[in-house]
C-alpha positions in Angstrom: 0.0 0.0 0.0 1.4 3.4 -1.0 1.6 6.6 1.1 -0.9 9.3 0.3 0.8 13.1 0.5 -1.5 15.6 0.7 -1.2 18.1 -1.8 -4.1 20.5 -2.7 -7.5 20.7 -2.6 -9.2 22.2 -5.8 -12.7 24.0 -5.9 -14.5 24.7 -9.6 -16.1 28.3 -9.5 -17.6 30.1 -12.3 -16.0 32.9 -10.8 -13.9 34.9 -13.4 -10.3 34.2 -12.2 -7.1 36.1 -13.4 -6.3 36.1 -16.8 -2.6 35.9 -16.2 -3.3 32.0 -14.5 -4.8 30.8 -17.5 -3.6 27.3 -19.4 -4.3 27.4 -22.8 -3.3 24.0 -23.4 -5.3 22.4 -20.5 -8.3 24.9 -21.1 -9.1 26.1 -17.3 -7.5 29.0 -15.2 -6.2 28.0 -12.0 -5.0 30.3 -9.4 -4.5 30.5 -5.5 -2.0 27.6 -5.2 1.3 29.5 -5.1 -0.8 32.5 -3.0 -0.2 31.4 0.5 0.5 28.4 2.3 -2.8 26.7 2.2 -2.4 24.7 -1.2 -6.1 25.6 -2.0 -6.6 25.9 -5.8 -9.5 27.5 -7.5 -10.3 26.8 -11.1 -12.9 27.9 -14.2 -13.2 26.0 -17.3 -13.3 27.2 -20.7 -16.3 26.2 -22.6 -14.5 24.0 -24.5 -12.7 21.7 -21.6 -12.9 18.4 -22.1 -12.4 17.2 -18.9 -15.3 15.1 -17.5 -18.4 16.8 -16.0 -18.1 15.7 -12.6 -13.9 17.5 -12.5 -15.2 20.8 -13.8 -18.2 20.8 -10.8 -17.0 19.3 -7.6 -14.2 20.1 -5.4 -11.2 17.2 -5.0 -8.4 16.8 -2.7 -5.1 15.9 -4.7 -2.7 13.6 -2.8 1.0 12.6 -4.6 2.0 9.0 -4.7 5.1 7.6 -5.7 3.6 5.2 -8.1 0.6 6.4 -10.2 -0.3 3.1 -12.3 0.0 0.8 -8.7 -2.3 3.8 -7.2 -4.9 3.6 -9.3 -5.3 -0.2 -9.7 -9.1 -1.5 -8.6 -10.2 2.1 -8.3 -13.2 4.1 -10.0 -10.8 6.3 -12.3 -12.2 8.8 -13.6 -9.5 10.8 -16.1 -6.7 7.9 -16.6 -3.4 9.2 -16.6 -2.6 12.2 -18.3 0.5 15.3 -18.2 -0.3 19.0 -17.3 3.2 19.2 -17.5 6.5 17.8 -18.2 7.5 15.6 -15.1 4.1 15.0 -14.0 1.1 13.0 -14.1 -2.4 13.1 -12.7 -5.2 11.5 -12.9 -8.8 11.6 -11.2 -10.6 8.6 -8.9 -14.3 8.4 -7.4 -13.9 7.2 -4.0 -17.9 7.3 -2.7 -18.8 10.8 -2.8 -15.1 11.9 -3.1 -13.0 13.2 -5.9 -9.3 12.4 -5.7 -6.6 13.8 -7.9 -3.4 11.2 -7.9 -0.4 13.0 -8.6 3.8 11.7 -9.5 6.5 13.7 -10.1 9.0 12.3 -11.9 11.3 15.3 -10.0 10.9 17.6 -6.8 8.3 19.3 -7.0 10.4 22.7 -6.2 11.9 22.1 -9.5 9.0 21.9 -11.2 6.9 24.9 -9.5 8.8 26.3 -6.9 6.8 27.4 -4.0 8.8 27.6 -1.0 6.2 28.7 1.1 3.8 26.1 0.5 2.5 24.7 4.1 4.5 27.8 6.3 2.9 30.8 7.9 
């Protein structure tokens, strides 16, 4: 059994959010992580998002694990694996009522998006 590291929580709004944190390629703007130390994440969706309905409405709690493909085995997935970005994968489970994000890093996360103050008042 793997070790679960908590590392966000995400909440869909249909609240404009700032330009500037927009994705193109994943088609959603995301901000708040790198704001403080709480890791909490808000995103919008373009129109045109792909991602499954149930993502784009309901919050999730995103955990990192050091083996995505063993994580995910017997579980509800809900988005298989897929890359935001280079040295990482996610993908999205239905555990009950709750929506997980499973995250690996192929790297430190520092390297990837710094954020030294994530967790520290």
């Amino acid at each position: 059994m793997q070790e679960l590291r908590f590392h966000h929580v995400g909440i869909p709004t249909n609240e404009r959010l700032p330009r500037a944190d927009h994705n193109e390629k994943l088609k959603l703007t995301a901000t708040g992580y790198f704001d403080g130390p709480y890791a909490v994440e808000w995103m919008n969706f373009d129109e045109d998002n792909s991602l499954p309905e149930i993502i784009k409405s309901i919050p999730h709690v995103a955990y990192v694990v050091d083996d995505l493909d063993e994580a995910l085995k017997g579980k509800n997935v809900i988005l298989p694996p897929q890359s935001p970005t280079e040295n990482v994968l996610v993908a999205f489970i239905l555990e009950g009522r709750n929506l997980i994000e499973l995250m690996q890093f192929d790297k430190p996360e520092q390297e990837i998006w710094p954020h030294p103050n994530k967790f520290r008042l």
